[in-house]
C-alpha positions as CSV (number, residue, x, y, z in Angstrom):
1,X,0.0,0.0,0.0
2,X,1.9,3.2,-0.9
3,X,1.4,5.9,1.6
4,X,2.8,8.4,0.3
5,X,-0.7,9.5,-0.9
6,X,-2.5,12.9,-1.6
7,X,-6.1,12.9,-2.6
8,X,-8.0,15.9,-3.9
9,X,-11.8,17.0,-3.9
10,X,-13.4,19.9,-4.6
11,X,-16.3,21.6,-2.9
12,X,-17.8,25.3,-3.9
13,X,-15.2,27.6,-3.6
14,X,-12.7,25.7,-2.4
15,X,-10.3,22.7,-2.7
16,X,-9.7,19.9,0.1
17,X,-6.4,17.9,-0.2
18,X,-6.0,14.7,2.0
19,X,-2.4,14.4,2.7
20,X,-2.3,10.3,3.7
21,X,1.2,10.5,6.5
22,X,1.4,7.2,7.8
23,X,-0.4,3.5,6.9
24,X,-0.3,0.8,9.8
25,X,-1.6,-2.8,8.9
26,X,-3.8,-4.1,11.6
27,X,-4.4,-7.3,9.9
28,X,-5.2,-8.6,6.6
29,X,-8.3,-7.0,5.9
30,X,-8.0,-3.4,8.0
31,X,-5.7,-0.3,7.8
32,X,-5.6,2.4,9.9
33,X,-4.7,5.8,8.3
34,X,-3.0,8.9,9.6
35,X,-3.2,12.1,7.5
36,X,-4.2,15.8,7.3
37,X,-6.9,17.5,5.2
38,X,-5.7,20.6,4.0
39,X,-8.1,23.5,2.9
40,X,-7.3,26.1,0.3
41,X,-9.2,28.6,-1.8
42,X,-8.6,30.3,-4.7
43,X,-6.3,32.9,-3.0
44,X,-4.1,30.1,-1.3
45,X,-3.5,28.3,-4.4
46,X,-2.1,31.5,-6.0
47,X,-0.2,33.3,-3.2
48,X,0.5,29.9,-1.4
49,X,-0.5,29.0,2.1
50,X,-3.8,27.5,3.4
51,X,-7.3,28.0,4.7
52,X,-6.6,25.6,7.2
53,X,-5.7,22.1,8.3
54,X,-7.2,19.3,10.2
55,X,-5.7,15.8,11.4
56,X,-7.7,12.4,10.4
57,X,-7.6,8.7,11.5
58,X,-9.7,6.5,9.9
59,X,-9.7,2.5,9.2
60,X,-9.8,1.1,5.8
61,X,-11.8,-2.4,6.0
62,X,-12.1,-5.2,3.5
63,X,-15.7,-6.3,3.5
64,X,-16.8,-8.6,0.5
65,X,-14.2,-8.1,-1.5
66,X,-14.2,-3.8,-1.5
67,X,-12.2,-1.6,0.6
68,X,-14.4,1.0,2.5
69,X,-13.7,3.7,5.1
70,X,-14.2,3.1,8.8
71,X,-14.1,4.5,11.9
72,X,-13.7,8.1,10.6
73,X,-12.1,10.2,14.0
């Protein structure tokens, strides 16, 4: 699993970057995930900066086959 990840999404008016810092295998069918979602309008992404940051754990399961999010905290 590579965790040197970065994930974008975009709501109105501004963009939200999950920064994934660490991966830990709890067994063979759940992950826990360390990272950081970073906020930043318009005006951060051209003078640099952000709107703001906020740390996330959350588990990754295997359930039937498909990977899906857990234990958001």
């Amino acid at each position: 699993m590579n965790t040197n990840g970065l994930v974008r999404f975009i709501a109105v008016g501004i963009v939200l970057l999950l920064v994934i810092v660490s991966v830990q295998k709890e067994d063979d069918t759940s992950y826990t995930v360390n990272g950081k979602i970073i906020g930043m309008t318009s005006v951060e992404m051209t003078q640099g900066g952000n709107a703001g940051e906020t740390s996330i754990t959350f588990t990754l399961k295997k359930v039937k086959g498909t990977w899906l999010i857990d234990e958001v905290k």
